[in-house]
C-alpha positions, -999 to +999 in steps of 0.1 A: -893-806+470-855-815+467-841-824+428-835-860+441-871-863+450-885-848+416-860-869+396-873-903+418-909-893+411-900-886+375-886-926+376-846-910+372-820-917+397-818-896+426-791-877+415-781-863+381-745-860+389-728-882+415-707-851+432-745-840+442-747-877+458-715-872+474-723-837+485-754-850+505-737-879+520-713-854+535-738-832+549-760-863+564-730-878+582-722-840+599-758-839+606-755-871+626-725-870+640-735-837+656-713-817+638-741-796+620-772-788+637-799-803+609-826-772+623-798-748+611-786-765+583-824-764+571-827-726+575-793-720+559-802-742+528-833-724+528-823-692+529-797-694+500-824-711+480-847-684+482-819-656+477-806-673+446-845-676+431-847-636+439-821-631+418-835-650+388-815-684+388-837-715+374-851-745+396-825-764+385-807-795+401-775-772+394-788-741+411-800-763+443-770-779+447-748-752+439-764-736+466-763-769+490-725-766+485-720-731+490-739-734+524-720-764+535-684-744+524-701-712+542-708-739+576-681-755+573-659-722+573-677-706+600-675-736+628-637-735+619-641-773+601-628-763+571-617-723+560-620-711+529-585-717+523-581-752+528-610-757+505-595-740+480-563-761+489-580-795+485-599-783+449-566-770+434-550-807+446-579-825+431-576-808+401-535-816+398-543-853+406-573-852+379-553-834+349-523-858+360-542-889+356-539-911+326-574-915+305-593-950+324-570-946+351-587-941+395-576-903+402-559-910+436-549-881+458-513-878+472-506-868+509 
């Protein structure tokens, strides 16, 4: 059972962080829009899950969607969508825009 669906049986939002929301909302509209194949998304998410509990790491809404990023990175990377290095490109602008924003302030991206 998927965090979201714990925490909505346990009466708590879906989510516990809203980058997890986000995170999901990505990965359903490349699902749909045939851009990820769900079957293989499934397996992927699947197999990182059960790697990462081999090693030890807790059932935790942080370790599943860790994991559920690291996959959709890995995906992402492989069907040439998005390389490791324009990921790394996008965070590290994020992060600028974020540390350059005043306190109350929308963090808005430039370019």
């Amino acid at each position: 059972m998927s965090p979201a669906a714990r925490r909505e049986r346990a009466g708590q939002p879906a989510f516990a962080e809203q980058w997890h929301a986000q995170v999901t909302a990505v990965v359903e509209v490349l699902v749909a829009d045939g851009k990820l194949d769900a079957a293989e998304w499934s397996r992927a998410l699947g197999a990182e899950l059960d790697r990462r509990s081999a090693e030890g790491a807790p059932d935790t809404d942080e370790t599943y969607y860790a994991a559920f990023l690291g996959v959709l990175e890995r995906m992402l990377d492989e069907a040439r969508m998005a390389g490791t290095e324009d990921v790394t490109r996008r965070e590290s602008d994020w992060r600028q825009a974020y540390l350059s924003t005043p306190h109350g302030q929308p963090v808005a991206l430039k370019g």
